[in-house]
C-alpha positions as CSV (number, residue, x, y, z in Angstrom):
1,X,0.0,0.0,0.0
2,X,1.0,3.7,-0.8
3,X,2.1,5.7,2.2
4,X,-0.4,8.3,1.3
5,X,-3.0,5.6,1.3
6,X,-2.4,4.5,4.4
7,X,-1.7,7.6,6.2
8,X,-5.5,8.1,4.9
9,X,-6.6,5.2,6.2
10,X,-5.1,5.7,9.8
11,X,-6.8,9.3,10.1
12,X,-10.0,7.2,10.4
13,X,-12.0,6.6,13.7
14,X,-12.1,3.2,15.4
15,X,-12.5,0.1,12.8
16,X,-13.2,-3.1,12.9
17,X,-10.4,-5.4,13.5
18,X,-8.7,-8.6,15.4
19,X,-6.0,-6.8,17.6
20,X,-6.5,-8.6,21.0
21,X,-4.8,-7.7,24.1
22,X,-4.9,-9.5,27.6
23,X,-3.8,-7.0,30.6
24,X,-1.3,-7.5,33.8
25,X,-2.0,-5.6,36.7
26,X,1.9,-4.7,37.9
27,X,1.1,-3.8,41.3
28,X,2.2,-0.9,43.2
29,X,4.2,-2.1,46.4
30,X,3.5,0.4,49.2
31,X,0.5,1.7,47.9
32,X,-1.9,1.7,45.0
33,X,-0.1,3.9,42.5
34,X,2.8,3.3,40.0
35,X,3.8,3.6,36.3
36,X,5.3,1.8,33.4
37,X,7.8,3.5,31.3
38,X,9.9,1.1,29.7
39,X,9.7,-2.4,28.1
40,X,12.0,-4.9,26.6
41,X,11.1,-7.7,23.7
42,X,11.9,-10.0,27.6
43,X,8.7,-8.4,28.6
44,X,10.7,-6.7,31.3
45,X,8.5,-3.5,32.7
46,X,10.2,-0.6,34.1
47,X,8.8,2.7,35.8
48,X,8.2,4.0,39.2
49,X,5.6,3.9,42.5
50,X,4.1,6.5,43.9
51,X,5.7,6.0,47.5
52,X,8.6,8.7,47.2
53,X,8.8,7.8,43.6
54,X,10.6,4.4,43.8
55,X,12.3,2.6,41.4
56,X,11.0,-0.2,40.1
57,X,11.9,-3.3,37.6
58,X,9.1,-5.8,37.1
59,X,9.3,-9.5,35.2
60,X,7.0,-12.2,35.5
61,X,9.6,-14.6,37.1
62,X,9.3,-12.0,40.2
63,X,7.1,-9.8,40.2
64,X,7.9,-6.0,41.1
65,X,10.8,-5.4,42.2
66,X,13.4,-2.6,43.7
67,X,16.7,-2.7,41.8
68,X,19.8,-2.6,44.2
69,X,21.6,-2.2,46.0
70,X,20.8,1.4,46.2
71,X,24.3,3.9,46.5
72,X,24.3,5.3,49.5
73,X,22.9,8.8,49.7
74,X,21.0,8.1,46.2
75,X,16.9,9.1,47.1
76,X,13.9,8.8,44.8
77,X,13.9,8.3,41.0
78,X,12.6,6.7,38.4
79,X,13.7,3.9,35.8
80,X,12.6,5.4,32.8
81,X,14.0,2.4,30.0
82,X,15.3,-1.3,29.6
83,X,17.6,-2.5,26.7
84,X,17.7,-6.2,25.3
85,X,20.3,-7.6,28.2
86,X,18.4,-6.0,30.5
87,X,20.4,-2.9,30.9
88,X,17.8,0.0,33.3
89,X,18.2,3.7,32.5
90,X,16.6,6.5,34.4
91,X,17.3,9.2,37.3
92,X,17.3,9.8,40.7
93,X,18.1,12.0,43.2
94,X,21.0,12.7,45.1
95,X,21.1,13.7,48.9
96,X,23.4,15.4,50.9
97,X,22.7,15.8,54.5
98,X,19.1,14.7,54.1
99,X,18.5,16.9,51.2
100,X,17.9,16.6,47.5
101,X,21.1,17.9,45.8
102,X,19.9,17.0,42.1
103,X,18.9,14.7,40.0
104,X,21.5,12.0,38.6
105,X,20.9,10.3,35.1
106,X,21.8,6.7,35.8
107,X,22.4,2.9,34.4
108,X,21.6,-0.3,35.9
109,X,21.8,-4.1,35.6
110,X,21.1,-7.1,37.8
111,X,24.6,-8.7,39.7
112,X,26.5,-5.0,38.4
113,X,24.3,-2.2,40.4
114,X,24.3,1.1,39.7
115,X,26.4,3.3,37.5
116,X,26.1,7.3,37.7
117,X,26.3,9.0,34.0
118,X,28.6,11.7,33.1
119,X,27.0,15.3,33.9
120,X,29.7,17.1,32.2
121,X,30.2,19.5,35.5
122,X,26.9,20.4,35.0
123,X,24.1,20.5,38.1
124,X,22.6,17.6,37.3
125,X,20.6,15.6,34.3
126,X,17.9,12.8,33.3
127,X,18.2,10.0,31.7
128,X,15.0,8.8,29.4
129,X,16.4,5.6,26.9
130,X,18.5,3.2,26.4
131,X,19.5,1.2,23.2
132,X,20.9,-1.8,22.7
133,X,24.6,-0.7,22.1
134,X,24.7,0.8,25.7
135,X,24.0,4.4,24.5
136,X,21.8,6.5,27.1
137,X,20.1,10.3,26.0
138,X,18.4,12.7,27.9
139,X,20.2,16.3,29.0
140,X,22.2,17.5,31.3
141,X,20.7,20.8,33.0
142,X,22.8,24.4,33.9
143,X,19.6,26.4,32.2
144,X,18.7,26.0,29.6
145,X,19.1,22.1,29.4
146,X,21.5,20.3,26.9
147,X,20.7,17.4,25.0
148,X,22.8,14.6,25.2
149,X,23.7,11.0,24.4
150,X,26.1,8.8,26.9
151,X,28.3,6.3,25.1
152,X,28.6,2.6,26.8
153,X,30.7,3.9,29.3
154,X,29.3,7.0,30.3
155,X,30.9,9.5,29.0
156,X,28.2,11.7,27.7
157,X,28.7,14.4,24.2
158,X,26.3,17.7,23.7
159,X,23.9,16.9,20.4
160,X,24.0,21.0,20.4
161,X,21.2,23.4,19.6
162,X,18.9,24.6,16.9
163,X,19.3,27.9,18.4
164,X,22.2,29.4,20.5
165,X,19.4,30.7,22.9
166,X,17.5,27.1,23.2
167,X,17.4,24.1,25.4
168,X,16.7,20.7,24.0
169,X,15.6,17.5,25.8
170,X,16.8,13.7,24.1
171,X,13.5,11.2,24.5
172,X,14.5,8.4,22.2
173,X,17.5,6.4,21.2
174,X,17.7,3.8,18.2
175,X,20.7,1.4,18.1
176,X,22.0,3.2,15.3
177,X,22.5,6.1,17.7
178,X,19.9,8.5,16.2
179,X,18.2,10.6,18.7
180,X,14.9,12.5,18.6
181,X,13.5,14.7,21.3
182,X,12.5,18.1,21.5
183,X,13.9,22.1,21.7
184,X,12.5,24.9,23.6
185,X,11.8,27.8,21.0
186,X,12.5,31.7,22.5
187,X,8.4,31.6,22.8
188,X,8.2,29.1,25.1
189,X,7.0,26.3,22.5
190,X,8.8,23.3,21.6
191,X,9.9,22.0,18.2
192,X,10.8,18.5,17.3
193,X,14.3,17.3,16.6
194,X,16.1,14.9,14.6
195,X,19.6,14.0,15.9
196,X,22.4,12.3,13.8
197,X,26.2,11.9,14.1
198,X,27.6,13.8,11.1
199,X,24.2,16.0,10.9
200,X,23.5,17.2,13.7
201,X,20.1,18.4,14.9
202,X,17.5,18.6,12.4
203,X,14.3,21.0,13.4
204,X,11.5,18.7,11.7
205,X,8.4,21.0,12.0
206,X,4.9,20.8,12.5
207,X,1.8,19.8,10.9
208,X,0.0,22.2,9.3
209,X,-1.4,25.2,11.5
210,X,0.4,24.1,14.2
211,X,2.3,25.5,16.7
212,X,4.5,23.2,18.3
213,X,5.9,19.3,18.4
214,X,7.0,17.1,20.2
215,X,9.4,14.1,19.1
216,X,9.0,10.9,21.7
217,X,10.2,8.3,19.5
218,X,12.4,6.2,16.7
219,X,12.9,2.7,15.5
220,X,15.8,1.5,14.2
221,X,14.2,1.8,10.4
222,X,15.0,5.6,11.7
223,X,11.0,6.0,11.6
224,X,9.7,8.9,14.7
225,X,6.7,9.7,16.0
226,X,5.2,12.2,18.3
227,X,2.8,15.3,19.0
228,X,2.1,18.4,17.1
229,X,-0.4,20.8,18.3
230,X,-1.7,23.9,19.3
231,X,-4.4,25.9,21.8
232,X,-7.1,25.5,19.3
233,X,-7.2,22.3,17.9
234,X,-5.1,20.2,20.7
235,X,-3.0,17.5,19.6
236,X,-2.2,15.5,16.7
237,X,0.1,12.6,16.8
238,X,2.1,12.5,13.7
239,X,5.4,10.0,12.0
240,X,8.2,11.2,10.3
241,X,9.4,9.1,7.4
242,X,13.7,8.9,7.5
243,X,14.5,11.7,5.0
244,X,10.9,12.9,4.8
245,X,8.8,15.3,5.9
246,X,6.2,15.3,9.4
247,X,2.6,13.4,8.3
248,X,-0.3,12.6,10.9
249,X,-0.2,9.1,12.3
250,X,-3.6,8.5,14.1
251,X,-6.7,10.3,14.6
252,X,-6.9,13.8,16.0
253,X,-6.4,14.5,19.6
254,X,-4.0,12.1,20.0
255,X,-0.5,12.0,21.9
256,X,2.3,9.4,20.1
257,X,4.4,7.9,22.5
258,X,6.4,5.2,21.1
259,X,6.7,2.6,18.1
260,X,8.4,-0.4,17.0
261,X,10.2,-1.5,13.7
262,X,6.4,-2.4,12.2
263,X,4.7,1.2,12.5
264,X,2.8,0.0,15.1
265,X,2.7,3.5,17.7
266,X,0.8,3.6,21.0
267,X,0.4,6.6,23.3
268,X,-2.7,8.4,24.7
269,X,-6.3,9.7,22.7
270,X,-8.3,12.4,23.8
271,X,-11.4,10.9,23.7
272,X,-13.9,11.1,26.5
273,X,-11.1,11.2,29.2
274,X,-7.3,10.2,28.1
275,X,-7.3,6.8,26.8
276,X,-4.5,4.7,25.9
277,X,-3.8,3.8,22.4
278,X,-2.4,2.3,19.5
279,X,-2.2,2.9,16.0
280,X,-2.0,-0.5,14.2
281,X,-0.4,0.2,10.1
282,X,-3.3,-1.3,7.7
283,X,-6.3,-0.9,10.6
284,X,-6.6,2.8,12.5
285,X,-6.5,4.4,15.8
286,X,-7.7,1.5,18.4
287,X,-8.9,2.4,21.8
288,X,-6.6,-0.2,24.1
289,X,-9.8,-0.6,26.7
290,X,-11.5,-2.0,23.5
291,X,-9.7,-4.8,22.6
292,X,-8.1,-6.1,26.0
293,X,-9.0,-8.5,28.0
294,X,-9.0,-8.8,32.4
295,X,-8.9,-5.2,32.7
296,X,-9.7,-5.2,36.7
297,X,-13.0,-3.2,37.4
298,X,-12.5,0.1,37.6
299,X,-10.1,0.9,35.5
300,X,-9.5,2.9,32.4
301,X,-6.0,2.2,30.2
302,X,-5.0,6.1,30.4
303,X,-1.5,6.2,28.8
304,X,0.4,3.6,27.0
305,X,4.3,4.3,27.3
306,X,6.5,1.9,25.3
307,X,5.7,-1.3,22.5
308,X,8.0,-3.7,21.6
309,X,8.7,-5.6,18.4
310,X,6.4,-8.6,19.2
311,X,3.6,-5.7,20.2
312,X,3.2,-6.0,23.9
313,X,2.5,-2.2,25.3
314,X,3.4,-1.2,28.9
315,X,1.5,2.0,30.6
316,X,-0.8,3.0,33.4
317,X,-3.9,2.5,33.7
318,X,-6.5,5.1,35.9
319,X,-9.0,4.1,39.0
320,X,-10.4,6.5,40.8
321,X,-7.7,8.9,41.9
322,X,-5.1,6.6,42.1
323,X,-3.2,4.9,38.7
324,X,-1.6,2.0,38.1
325,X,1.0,0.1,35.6
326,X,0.3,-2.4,33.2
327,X,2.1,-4.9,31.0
328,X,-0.7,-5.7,27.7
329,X,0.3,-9.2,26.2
330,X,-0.3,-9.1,22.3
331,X,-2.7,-12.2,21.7
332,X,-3.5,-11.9,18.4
């Protein structure tokens, strides 16, 4: 099928189709809330609880789980990404006489502990993915923040600015090393990125009548995905093409989060409360709470987070006031 074709076909509401989910409640040791940011082809869940924001690393071999030991003096955070060999990224604080000095990007792995990520001198920094070379981006903060990518070792590198007078955050990491994410205009807006050794950041727009955009994620076909929007309208989530230009992925009112080496993208719909998401190539925009199976009463799948290759989608889901993550196991 043509790309325009399809993109055509993926601007329609529901449809009928076959995707079929079944959903894991992760649990949320020390209270009811957590959240799933990360996910592996293992299906290995990552993310945080809402009990001083712990770390947490969940399998189905045991459960949720706090990664350690802890360094001493190391508080909060949150693991935000795992790679293949199981490899956790994310960030935490670090404390100094009881108090939070700043946050510290880190990496992680069962049997090796911790490992604190260059910060360049800097005050501190966040780590947000991980790929399966060892690389680590996020940015490094002295205002305005830095993008930045961490090699295997640690050592992290600037990606630079679209503008001498802009910060820029790195969300996504493919294992060829090119990095998406998003600047911070003079206005106050953001503006998508494109990031590659030997050509630098590329600004890659928005959709028409648009504002501002948001890049969240690429596959290693070098495929991203995202937001545009603006006050009027809202959002539109939207996939880049490598060497092409910005083209809606989805229905309207939708936020793109993440997407694997088939197209398929999941993130959050606008649509009668936030609703997690997927966008399936050859089908449309699917409402997850549609198609999935043993969702516990009360809840509604709010925001879908990360997809890997075989099409399991890790998030959190909402009940009541509280939220909580979830592992959805592709069935179909």
């Amino acid at each position: 099928m043509k790309r325009t074709a399809l993109l055509s076909l993926l601007l329609l509401g529901p449809v009928a189709h076959a995707v079929r989910y079944r959903c894991i409640d992760l649990g949320g040791p020390g209270g009811p809330s957590s959240f799933a940011f990360g996910l592996n082809d293992a299906q290995t869940v990552v993310g945080a609880t809402h009990v001083a924001t712990r770390l947490f690393v969940w399998t189905a071999e045991t459960g949720m789980r706090k990664p350690g030991p802890m360094p001493f003096a190391w508080g909060p955070g949150i693991c935000m990404d795992v790679n293949a060999t199981g490899t956790v990224v994310g960030y935490t604080d670090l404390l100094k006489a009881g108090k939070r000095v700043s946050d510290v990007p880190f990496v992680w792995k069962a049997g090796q502990g911790f490992r604190m990520l260059d910060l360049l001198g800097r005050v501190g920094g966040e780590a947000f993915a991980l790929n399966n070379s060892g690389q680590a981006c996020g940015y490094v903060l002295e205002p305005p923040p830095d993008a930045c990518v961490w090699d295997a070792s640690g050592k992290a590198t600037l990606l630079g600015r679209l503008h001498p007078d802009w910060g820029a955050i790195a969300w996504d990491i493919n294992d060829a090393g090119v990095v998406c994410g998003n600047a911070a205009l003079g206005t106050g807006a953001n503006r998508a990125f494109r990031w590659k050794a030997g050509e630098g950041m590329t600004d890659l727009g928005v959709l028409f009548g648009d504002t501002e955009s948001r890049a969240q994620g690429v596959n290693n076909l070098g495929y991203i995905v995202g937001y545009s929007s603006n006050v009027s309208t809202g959002s539109q989530g939207f996939i880049v093409p490598p060497g092409g230009a910005m083209q809606p992925y989805g229905v309207f009112h939708t936020e793109l989060q993440d997407l694997n080496d088939s197209l398929q993208a999941v993130g959050s719909w606008f649509n009668s409360g936030e609703r997690a998401c997927l966008v399936e190539p050859g089908v449309g925009t699917i409402d997850l709470n549609t198609v999935t199976e043993d969702i516990p009463d009360g809840w509604r799948l709010e925001r879908a987070y990360a997809i890997n290759s075989r099409g399991d989608i890790a998030g959190f889901a909402s009940f009541g006031s509280d939220t909580r993550a979830f592992l959805l196991i592709r069935l179909d």
